[in-house]
N, C-alpha and C positions, 0 to 999 in steps of 0.2 A: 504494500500500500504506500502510496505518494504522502500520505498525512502523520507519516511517524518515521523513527528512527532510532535503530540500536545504538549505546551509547554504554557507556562504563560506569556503575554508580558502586556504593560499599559494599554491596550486596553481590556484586560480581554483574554482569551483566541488567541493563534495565531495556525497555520502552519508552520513547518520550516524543510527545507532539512537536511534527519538523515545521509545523504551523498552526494557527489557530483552529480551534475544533470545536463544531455547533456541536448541542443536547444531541442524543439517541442517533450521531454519525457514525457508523462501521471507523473502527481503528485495527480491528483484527479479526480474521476468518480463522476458524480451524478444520471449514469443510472440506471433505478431500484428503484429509490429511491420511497418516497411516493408523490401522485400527491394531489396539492391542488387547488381547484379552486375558483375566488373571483372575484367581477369587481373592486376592486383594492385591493394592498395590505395590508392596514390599514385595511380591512377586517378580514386577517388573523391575528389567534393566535399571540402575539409579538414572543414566543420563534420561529415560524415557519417564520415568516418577517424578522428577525433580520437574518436567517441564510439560507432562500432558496433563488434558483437561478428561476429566473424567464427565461422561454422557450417558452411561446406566451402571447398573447396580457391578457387574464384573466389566466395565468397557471403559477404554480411555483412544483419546485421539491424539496425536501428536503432528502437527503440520512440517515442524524443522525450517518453519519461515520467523520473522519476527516478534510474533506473538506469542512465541513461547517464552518469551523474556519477559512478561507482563511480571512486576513484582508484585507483592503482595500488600495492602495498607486496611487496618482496623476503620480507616475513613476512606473507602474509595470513591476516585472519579470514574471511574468506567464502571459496566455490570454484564449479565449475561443476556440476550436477546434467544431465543429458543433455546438449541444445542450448541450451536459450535462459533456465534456470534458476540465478539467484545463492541459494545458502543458508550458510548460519553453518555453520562449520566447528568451532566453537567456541561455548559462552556467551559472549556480548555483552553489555554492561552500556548503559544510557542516556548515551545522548551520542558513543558510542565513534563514532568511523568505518567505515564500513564498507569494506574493502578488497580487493582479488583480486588475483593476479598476473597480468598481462595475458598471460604464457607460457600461463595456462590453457587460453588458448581461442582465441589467435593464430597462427598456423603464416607470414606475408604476409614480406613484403618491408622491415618497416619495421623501423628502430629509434630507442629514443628513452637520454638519459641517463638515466640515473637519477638522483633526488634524494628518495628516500622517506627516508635516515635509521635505516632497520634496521641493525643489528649484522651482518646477513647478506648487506647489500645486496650484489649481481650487478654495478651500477655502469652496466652497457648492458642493458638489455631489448629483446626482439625476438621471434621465433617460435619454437614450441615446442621443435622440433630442436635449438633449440640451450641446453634444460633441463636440467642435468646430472643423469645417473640419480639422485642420491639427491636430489632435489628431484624429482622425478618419484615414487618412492617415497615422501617426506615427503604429496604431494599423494593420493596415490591416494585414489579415489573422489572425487574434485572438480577433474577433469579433463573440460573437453568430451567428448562421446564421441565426435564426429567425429575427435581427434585420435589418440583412443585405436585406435579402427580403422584411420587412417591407418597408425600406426605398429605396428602389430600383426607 
């Protein structure tokens, strides 16, 4: 995509808008990508865990395009649009990073610290279940829809 750019942050690789970015614009596809299947994550390769987007209960996609650099923040500007679609949740200005909550779109087995730095931060990140409703309500509409079904 023309609207972002990989870029080096503390985290090791990031995402960052190469330009300004309207509300609900595509910043990242993961259609297409390669599909991996496991009954859980930690099954998977690490380079394929560290950077796929999980889309059902044993499924994950990995593109190996830019979007797999999307870091993670307890206050994100971007969110999930169906399955495999990252968009601005928000106006984005040039240069910003572009960020998700990886609860968006995780349901698996793993957990990581956290070290994003928000005001808000959770401190341990992991699967969506364990999102508290009103961050669940903060997110709505930019939530995977697989989880939303799941948890229906």
């Amino acid at each position: 995509m023309d609207n972002v750019v990989v870029k080096d942050t503390k985290f090791g690789k990031g995402l960052f808008a190469a330009r300004d970015i309207k509300k609900d614009e595509v910043v990242a596809d993961f259609s297409g990508g390669k599909i991996y299947k496991a009954e859980k994550i930690s099954d998977l390769p690490k380079e394929v865990a560290d950077h796929a987007v999980q889309f059902g209960e044993h499924e994950w996609i990995d593109t190996g395009t830019s979007g797999r650099y999307i870091n993670h923040s307890c206050e994100p500007n971007c969110g999930i649009k169906g399955k495999f679609t990252v968009v601005a949740m928000r106006d984005l200005k040039k240069g910003e990073e572009i960020r998700t909550d990886y609860e968006m779109h995780e349901d698996a087995d793993w957990r990581m610290n956290c070290e994003c730095g928000a005001k808000s931060c959770r401190k341990v990140i992991g699967a969506y279940k364990n999102m508290p409703d009103s961050i669940r309500e903060k997110y709505k509409g930019y939530i995977s829809d697989w989880l939303i079904e799941k948890y229906k």
